[in-house]
LUMLUMDREN-2810 file (N, C-alpha, C; in Angstrom, 1 decimal):
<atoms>
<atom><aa>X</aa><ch>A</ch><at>N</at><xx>164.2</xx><yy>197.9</yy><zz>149.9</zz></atom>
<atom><aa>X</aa><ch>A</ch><at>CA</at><xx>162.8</xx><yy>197.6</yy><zz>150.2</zz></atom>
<atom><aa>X</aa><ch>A</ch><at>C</at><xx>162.5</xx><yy>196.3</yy><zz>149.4</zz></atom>
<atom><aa>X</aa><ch>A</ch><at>N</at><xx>161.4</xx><yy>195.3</yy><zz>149.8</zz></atom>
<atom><aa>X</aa><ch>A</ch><at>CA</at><xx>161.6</xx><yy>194.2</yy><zz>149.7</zz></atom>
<atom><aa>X</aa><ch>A</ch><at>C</at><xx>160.5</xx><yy>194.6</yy><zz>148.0</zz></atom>
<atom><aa>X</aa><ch>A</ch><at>N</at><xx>160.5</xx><yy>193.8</yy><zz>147.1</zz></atom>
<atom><aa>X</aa><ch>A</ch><at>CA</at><xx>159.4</xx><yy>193.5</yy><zz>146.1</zz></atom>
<atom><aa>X</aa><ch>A</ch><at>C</at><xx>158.5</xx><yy>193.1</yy><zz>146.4</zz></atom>
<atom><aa>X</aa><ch>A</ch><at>N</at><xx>157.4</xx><yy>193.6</yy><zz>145.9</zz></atom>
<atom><aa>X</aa><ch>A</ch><at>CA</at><xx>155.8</xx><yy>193.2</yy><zz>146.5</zz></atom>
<atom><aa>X</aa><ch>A</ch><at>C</at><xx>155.8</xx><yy>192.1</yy><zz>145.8</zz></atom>
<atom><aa>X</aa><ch>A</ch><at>N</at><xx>156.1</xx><yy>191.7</yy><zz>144.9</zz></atom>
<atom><aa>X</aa><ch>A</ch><at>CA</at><xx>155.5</xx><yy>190.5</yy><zz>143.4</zz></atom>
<atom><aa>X</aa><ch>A</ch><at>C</at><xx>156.1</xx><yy>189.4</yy><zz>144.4</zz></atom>
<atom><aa>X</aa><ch>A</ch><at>N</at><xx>157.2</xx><yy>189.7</yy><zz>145.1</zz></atom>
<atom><aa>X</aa><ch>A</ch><at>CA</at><xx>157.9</xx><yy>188.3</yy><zz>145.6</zz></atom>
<atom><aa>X</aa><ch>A</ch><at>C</at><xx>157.7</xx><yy>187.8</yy><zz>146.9</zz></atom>
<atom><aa>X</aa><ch>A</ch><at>N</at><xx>156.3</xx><yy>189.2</yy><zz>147.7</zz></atom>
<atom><aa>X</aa><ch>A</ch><at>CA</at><xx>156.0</xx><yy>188.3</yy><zz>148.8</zz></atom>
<atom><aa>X</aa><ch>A</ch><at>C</at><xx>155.3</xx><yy>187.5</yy><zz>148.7</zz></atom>
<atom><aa>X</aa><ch>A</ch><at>N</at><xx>154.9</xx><yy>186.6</yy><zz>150.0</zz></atom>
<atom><aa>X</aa><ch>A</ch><at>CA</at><xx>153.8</xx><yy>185.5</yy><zz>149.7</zz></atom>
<atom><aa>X</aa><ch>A</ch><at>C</at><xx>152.8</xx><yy>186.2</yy><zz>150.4</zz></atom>
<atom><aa>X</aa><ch>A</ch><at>N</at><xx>151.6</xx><yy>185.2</yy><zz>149.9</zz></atom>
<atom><aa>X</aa><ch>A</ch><at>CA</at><xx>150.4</xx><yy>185.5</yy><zz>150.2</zz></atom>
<atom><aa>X</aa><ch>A</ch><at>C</at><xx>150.1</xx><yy>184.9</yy><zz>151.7</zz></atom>
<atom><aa>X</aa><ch>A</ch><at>N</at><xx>149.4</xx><yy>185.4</yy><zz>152.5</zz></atom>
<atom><aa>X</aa><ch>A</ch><at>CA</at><xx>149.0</xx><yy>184.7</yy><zz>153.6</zz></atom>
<atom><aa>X</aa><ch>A</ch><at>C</at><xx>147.7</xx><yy>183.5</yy><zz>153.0</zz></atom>
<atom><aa>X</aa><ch>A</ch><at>N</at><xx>147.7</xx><yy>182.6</yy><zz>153.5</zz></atom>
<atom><aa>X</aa><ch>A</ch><at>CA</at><xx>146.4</xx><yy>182.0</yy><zz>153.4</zz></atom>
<atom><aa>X</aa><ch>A</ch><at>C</at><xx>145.4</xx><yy>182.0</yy><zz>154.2</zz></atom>
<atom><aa>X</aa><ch>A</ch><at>N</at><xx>143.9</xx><yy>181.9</yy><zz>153.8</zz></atom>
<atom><aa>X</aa><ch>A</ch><at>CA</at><xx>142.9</xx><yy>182.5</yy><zz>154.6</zz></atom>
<atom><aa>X</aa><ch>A</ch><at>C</at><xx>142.6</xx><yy>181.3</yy><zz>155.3</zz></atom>
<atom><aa>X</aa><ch>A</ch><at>N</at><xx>143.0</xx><yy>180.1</yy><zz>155.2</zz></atom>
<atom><aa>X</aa><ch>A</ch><at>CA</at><xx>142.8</xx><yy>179.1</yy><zz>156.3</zz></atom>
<atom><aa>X</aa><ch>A</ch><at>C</at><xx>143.1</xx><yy>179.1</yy><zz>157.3</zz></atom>
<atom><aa>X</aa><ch>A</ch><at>N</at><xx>142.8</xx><yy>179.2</yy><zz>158.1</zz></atom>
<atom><aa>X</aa><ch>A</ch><at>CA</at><xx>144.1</xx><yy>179.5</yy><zz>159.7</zz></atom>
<atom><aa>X</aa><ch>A</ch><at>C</at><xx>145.0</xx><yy>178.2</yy><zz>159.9</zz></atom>
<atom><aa>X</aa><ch>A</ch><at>N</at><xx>144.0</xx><yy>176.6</yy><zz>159.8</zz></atom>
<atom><aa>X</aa><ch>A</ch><at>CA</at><xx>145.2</xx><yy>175.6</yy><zz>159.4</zz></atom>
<atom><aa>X</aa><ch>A</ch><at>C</at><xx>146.3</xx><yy>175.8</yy><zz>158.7</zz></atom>
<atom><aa>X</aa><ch>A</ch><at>N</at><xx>145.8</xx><yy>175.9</yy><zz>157.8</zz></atom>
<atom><aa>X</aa><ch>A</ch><at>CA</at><xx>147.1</xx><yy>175.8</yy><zz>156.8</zz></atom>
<atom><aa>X</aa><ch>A</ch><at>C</at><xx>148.0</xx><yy>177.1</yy><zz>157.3</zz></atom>
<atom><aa>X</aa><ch>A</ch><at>N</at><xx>148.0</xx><yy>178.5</yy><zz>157.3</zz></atom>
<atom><aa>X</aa><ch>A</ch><at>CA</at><xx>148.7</xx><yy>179.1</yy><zz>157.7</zz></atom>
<atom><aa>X</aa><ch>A</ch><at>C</at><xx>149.6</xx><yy>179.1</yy><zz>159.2</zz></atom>
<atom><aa>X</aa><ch>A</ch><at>N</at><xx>148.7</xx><yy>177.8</yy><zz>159.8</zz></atom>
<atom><aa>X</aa><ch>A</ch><at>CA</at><xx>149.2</xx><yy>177.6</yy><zz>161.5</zz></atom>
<atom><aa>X</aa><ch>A</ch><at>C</at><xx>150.5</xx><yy>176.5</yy><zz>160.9</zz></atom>
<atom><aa>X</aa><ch>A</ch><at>N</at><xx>150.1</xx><yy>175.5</yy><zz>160.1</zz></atom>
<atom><aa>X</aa><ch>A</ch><at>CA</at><xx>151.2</xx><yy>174.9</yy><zz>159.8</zz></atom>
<atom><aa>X</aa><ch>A</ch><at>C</at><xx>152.3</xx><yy>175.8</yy><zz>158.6</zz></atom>
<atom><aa>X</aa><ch>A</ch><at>N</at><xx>152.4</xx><yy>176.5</yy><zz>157.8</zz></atom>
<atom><aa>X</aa><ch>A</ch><at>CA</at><xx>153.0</xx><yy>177.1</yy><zz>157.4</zz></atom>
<atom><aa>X</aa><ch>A</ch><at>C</at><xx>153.8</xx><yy>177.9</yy><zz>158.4</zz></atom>
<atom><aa>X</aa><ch>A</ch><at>N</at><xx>153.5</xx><yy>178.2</yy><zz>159.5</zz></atom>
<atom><aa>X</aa><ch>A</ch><at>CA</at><xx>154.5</xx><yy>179.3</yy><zz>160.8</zz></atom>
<atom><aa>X</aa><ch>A</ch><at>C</at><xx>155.0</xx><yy>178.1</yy><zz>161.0</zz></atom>
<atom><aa>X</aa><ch>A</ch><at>N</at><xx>154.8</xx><yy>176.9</yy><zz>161.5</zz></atom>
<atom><aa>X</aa><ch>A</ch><at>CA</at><xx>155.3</xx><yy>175.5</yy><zz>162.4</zz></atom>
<atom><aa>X</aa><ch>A</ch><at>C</at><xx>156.7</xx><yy>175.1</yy><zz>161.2</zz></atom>
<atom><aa>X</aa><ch>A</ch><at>N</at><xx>155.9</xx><yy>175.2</yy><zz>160.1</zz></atom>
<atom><aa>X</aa><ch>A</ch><at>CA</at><xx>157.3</xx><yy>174.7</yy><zz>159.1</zz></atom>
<atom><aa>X</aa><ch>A</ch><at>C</at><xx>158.3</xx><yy>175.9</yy><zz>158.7</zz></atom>
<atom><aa>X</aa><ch>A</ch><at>N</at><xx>157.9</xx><yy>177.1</yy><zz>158.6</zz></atom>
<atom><aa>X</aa><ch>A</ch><at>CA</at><xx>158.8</xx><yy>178.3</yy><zz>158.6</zz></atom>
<atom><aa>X</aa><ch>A</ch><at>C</at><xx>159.9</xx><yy>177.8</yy><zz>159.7</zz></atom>
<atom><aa>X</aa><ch>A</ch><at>N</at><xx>159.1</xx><yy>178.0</yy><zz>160.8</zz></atom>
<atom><aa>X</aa><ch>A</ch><at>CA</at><xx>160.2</xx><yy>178.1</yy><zz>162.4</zz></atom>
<atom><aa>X</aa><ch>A</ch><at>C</at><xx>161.4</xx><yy>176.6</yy><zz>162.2</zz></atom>
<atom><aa>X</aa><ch>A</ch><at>N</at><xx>160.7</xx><yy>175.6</yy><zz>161.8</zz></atom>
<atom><aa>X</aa><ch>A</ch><at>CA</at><xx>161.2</xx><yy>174.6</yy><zz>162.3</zz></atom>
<atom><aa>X</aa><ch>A</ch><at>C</at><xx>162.3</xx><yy>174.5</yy><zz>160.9</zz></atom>
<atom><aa>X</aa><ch>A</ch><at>N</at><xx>162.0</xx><yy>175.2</yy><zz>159.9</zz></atom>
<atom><aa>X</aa><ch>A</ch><at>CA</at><xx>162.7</xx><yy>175.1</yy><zz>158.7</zz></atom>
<atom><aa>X</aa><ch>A</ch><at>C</at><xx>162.9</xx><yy>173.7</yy><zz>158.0</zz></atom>
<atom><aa>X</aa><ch>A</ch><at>N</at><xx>161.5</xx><yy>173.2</yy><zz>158.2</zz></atom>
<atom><aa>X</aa><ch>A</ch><at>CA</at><xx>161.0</xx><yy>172.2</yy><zz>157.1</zz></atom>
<atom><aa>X</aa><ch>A</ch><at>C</at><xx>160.2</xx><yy>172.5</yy><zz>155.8</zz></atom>
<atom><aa>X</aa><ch>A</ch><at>N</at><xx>159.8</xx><yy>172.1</yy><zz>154.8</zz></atom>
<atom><aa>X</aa><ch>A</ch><at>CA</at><xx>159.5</xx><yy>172.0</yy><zz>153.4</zz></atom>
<atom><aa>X</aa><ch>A</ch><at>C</at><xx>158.0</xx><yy>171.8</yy><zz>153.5</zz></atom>
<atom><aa>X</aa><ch>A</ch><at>N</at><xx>156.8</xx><yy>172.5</yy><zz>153.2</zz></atom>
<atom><aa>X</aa><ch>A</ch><at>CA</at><xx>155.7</xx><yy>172.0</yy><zz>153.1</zz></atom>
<atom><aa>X</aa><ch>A</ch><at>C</at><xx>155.3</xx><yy>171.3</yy><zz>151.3</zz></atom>
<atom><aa>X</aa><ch>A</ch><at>N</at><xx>154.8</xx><yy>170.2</yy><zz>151.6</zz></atom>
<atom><aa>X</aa><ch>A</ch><at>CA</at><xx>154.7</xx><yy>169.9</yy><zz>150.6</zz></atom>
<atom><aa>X</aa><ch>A</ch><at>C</at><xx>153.2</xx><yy>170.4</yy><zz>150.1</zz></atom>
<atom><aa>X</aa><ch>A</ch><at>N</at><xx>153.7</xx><yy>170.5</yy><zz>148.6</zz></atom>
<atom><aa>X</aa><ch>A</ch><at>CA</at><xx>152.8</xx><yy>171.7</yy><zz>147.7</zz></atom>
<atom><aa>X</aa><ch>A</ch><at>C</at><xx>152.0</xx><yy>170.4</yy><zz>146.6</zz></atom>
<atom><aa>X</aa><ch>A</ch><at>N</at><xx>151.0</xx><yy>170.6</yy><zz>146.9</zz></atom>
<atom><aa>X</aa><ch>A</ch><at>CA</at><xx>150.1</xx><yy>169.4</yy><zz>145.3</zz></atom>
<atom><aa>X</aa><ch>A</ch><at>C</at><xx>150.5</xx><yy>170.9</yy><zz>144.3</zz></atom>
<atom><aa>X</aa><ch>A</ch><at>N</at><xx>150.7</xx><yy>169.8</yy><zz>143.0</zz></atom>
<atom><aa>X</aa><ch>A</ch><at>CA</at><xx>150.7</xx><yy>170.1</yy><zz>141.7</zz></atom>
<atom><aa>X</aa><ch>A</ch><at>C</at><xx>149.4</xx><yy>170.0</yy><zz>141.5</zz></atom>
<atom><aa>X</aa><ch>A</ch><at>N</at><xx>148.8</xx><yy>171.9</yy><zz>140.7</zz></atom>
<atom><aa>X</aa><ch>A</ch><at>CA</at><xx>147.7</xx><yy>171.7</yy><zz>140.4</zz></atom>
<atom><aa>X</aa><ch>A</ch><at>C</at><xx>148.2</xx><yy>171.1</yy><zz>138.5</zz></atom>
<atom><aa>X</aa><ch>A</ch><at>N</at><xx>147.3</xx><yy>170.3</yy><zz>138.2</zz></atom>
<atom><aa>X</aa><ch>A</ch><at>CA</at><xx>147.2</xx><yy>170.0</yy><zz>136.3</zz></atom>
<atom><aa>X</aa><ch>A</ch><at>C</at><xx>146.0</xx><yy>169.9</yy><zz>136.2</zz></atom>
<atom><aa>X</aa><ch>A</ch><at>N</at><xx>146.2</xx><yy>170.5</yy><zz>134.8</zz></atom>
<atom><aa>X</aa><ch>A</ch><at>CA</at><xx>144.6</xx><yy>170.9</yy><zz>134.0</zz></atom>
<atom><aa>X</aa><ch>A</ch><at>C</at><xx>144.9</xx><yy>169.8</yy><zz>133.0</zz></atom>
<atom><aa>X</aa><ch>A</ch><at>N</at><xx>143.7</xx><yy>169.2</yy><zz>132.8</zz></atom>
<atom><aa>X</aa><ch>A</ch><at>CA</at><xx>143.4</xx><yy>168.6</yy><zz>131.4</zz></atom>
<atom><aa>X</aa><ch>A</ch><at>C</at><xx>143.8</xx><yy>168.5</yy><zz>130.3</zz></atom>
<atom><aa>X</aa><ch>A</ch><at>N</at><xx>144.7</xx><yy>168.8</yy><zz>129.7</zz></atom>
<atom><aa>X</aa><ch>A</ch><at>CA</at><xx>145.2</xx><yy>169.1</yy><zz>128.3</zz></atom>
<atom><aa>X</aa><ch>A</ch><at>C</at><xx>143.9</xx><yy>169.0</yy><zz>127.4</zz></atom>
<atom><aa>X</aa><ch>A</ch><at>N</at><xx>143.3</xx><yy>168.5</yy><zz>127.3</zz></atom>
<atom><aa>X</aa><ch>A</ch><at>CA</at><xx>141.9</xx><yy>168.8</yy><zz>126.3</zz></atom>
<atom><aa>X</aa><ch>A</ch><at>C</at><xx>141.1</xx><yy>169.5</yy><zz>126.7</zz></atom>
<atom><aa>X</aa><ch>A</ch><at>N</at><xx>141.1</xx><yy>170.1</yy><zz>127.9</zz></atom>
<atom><aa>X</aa><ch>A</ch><at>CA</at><xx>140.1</xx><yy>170.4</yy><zz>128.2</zz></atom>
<atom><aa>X</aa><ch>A</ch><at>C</at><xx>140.3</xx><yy>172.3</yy><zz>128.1</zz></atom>
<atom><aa>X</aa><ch>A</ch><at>N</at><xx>141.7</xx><yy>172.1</yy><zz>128.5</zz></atom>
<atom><aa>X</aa><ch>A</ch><at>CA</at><xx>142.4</xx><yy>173.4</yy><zz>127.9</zz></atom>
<atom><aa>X</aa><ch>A</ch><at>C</at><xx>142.8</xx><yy>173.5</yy><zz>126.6</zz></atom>
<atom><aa>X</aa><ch>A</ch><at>N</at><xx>142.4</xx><yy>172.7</yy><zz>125.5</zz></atom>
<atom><aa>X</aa><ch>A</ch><at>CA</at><xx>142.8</xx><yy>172.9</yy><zz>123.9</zz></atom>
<atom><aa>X</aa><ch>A</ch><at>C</at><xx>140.8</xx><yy>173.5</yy><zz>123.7</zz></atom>
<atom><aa>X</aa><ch>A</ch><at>N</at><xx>139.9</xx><yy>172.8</yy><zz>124.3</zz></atom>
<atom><aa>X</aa><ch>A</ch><at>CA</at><xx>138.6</xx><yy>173.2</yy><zz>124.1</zz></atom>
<atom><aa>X</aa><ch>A</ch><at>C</at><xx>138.3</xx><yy>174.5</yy><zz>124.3</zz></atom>
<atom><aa>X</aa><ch>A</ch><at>N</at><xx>139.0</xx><yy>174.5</yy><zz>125.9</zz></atom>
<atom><aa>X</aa><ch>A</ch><at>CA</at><xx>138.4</xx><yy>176.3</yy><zz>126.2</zz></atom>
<atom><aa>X</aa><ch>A</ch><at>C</at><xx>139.1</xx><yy>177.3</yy><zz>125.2</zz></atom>
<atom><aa>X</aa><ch>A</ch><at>N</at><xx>140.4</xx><yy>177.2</yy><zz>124.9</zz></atom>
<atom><aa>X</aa><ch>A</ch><at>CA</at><xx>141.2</xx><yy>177.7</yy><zz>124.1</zz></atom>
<atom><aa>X</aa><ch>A</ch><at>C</at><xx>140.5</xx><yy>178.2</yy><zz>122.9</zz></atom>
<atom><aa>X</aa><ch>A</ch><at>N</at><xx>140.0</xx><yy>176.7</yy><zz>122.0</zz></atom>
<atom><aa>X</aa><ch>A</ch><at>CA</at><xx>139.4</xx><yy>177.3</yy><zz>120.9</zz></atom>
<atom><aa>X</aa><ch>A</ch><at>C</at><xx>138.1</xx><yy>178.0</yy><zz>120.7</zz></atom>
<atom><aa>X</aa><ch>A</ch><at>N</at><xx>137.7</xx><yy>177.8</yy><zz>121.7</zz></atom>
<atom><aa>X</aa><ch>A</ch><at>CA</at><xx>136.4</xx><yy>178.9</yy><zz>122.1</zz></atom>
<atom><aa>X</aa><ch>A</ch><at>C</at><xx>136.4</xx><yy>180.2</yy><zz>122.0</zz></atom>
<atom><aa>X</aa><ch>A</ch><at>N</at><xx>137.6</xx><yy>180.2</yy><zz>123.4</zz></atom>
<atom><aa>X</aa><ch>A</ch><at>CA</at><xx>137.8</xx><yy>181.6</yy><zz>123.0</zz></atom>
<atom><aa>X</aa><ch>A</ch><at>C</at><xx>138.4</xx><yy>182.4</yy><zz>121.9</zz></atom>
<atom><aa>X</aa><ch>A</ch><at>N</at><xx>138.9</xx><yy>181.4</yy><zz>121.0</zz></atom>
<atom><aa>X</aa><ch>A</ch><at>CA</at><xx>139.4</xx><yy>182.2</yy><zz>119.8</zz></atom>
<atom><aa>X</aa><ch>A</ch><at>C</at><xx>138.7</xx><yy>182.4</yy><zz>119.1</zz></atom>
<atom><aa>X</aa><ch>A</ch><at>N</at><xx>137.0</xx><yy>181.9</yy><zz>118.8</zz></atom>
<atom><aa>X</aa><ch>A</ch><at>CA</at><xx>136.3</xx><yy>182.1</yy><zz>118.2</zz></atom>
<atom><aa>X</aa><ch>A</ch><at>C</at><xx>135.1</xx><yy>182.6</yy><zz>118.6</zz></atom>
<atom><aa>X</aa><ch>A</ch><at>N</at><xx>135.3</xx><yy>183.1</yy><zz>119.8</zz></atom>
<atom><aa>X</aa><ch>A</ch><at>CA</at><xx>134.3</xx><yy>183.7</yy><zz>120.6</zz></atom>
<atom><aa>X</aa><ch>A</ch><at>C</at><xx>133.8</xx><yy>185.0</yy><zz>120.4</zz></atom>
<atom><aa>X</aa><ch>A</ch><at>N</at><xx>135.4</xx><yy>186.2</yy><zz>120.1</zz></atom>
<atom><aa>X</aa><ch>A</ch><at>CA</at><xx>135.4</xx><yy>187.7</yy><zz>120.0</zz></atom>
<atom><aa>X</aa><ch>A</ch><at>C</at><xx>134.8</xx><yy>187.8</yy><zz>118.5</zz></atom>
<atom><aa>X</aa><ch>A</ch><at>N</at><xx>135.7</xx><yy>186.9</yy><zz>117.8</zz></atom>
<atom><aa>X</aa><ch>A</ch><at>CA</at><xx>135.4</xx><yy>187.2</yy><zz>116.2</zz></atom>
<atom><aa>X</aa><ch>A</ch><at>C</at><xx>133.8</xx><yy>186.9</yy><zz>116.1</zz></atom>
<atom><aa>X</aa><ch>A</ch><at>N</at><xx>133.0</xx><yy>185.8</yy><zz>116.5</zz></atom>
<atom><aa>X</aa><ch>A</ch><at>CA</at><xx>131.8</xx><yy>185.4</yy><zz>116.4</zz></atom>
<atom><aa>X</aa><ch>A</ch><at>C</at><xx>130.6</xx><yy>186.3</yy><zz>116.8</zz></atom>
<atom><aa>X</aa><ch>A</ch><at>N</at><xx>131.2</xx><yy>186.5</yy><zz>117.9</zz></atom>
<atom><aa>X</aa><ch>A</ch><at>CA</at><xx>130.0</xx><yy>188.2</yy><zz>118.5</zz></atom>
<atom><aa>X</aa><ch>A</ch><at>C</at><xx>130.6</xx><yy>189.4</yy><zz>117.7</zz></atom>
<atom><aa>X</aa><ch>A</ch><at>N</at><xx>131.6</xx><yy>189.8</yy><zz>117.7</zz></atom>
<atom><aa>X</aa><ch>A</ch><at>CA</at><xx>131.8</xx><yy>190.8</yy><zz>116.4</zz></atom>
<atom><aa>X</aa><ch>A</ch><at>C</at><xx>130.9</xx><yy>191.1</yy><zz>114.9</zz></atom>
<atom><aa>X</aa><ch>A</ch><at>N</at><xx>130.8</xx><yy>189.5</yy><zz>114.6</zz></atom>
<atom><aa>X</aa><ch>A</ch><at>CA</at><xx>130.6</xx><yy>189.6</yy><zz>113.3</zz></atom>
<atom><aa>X</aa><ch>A</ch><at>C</at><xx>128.4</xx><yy>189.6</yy><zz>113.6</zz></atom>
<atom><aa>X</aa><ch>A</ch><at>N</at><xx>128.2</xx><yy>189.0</yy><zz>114.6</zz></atom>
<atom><aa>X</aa><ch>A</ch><at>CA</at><xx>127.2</xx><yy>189.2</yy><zz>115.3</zz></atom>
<atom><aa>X</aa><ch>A</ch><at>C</at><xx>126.1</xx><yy>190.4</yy><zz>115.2</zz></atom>
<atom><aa>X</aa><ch>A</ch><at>N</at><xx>126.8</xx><yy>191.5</yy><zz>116.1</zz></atom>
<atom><aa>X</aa><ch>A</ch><at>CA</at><xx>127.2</xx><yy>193.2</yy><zz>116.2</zz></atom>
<atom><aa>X</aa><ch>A</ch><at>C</at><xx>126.3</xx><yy>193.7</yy><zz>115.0</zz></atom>
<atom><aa>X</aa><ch>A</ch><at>N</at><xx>125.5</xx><yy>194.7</yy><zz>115.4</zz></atom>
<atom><aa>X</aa><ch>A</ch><at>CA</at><xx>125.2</xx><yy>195.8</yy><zz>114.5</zz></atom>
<atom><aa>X</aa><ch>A</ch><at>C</at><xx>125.8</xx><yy>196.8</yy><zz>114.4</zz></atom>
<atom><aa>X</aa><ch>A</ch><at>N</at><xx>125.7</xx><yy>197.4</yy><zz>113.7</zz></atom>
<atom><aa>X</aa><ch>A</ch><at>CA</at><xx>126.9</xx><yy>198.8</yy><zz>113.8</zz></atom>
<atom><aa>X</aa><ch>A</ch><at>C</at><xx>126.7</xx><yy>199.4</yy><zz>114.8</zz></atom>
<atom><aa>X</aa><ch>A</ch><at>N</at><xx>124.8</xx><yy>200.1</yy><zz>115.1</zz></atom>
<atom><aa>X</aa><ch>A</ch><at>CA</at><xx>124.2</xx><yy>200.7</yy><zz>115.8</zz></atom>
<atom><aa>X</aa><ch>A</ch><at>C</at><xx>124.9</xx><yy>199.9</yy><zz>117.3</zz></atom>
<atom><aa>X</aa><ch>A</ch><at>N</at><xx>124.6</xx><yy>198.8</yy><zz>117.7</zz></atom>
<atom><aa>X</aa><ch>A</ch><at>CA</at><xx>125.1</xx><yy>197.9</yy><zz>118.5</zz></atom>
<atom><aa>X</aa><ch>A</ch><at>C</at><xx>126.6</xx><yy>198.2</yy><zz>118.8</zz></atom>
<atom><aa>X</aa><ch>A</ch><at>N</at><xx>127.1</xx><yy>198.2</yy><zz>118.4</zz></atom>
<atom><aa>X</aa><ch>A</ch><at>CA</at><xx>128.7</xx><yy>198.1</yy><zz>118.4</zz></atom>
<atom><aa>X</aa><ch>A</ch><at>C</at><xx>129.4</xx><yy>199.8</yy><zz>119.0</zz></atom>
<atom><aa>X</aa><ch>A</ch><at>N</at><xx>128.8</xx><yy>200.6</yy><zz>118.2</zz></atom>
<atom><aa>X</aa><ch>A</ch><at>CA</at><xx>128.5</xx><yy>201.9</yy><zz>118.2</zz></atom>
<atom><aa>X</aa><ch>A</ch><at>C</at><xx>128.1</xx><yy>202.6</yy><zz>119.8</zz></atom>
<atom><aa>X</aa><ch>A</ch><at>N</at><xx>127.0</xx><yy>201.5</yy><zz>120.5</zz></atom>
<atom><aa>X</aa><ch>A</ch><at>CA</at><xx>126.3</xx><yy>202.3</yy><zz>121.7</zz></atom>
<atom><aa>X</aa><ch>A</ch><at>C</at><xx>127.4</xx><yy>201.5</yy><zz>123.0</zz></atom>
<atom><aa>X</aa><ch>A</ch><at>N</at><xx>128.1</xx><yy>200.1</yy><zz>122.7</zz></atom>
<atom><aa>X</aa><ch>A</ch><at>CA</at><xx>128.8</xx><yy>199.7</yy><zz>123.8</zz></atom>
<atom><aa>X</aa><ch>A</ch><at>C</at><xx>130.3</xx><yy>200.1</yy><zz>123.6</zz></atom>
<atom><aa>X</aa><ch>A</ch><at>N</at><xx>130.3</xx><yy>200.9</yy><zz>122.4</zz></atom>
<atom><aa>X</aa><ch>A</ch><at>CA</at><xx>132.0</xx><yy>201.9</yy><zz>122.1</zz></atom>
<atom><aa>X</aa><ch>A</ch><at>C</at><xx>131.8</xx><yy>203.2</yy><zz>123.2</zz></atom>
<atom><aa>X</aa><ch>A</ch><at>N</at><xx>130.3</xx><yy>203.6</yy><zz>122.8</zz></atom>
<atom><aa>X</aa><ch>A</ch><at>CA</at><xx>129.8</xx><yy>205.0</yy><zz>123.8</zz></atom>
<atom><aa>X</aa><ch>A</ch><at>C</at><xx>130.1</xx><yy>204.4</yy><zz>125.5</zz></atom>
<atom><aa>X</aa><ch>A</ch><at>N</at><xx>129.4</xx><yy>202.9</yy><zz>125.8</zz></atom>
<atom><aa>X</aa><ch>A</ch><at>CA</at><xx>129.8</xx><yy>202.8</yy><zz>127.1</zz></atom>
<atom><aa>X</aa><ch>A</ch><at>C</at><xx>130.8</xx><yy>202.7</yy><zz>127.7</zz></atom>
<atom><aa>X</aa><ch>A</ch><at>N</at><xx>131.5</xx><yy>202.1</yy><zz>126.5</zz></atom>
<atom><aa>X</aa><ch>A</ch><at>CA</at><xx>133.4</xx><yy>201.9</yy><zz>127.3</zz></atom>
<atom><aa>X</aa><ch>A</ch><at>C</at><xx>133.8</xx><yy>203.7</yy><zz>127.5</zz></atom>
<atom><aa>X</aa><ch>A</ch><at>N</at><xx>133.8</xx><yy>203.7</yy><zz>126.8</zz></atom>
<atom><aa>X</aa><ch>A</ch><at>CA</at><xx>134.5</xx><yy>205.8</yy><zz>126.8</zz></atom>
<atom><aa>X</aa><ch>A</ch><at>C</at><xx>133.9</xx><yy>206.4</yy><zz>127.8</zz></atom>
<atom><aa>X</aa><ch>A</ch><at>N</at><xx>132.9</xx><yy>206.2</yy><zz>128.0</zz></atom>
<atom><aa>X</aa><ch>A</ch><at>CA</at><xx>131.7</xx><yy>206.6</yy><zz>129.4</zz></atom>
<atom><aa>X</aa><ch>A</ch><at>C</at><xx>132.5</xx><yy>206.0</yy><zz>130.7</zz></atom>
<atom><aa>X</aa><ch>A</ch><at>N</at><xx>132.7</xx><yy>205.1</yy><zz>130.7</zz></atom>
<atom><aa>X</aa><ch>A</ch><at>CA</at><xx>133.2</xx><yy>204.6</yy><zz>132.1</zz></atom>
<atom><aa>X</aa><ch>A</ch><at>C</at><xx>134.9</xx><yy>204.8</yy><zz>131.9</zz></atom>
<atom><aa>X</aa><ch>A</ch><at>N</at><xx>135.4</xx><yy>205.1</yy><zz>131.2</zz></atom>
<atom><aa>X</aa><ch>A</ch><at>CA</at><xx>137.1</xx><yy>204.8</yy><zz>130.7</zz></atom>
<atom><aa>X</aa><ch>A</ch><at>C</at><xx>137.1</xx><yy>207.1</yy><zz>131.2</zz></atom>
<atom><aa>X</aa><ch>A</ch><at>N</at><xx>136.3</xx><yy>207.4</yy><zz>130.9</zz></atom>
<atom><aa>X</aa><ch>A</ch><at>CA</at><xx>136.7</xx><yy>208.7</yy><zz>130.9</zz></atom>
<atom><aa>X</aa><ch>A</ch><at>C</at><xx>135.7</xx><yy>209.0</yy><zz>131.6</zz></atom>
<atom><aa>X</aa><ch>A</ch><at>N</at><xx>134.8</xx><yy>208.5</yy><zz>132.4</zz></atom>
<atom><aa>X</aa><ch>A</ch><at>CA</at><xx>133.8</xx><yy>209.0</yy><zz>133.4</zz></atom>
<atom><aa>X</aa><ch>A</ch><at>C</at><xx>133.1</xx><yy>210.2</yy><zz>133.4</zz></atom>
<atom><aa>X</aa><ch>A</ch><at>N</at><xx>132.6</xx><yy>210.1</yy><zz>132.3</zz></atom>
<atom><aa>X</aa><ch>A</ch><at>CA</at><xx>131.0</xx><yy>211.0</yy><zz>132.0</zz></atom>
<atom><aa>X</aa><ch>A</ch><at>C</at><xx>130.1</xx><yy>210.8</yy><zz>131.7</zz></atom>
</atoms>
């Protein structure tokens, strides 16, 4: 049985999946754009979020902290 992780995805364009059957059959190469992100722009988000959990943590009231520990356990164990 084949691996699910290793099939592909259909794409919801019908173009693009029309040419995807055309280059399957004909067993040509579609060419793929490289997505690239920013390098700064991913060192920015980066350090956000590392200072994001700790910052609302330290935020937090006990009482606070305390009633969204109750809602996680509430929905994690559904009562």
């Amino acid at each position: 049985m084949p691996d699910r992780s290793s099939r592909k995805r259909r794409p919801r364009d019908v173009n693009v999946l029309a040419a995807r059957i055309v280059a399957e059959s004909t067993g040509e190469e579609l060419e793929r754009e490289e997505i690239t992100k920013n390098p700064a722009a991913v060192a920015l988000g980066r350090l956000g979020g590392q200072k994001g959990g700790k910052a609302r943590a330290a935020k937090l009231t006990a009482e606070r902290r305390r009633e969204i520990a109750k809602a996680a356990a509430a929905a994690r164990w559904g009562h």
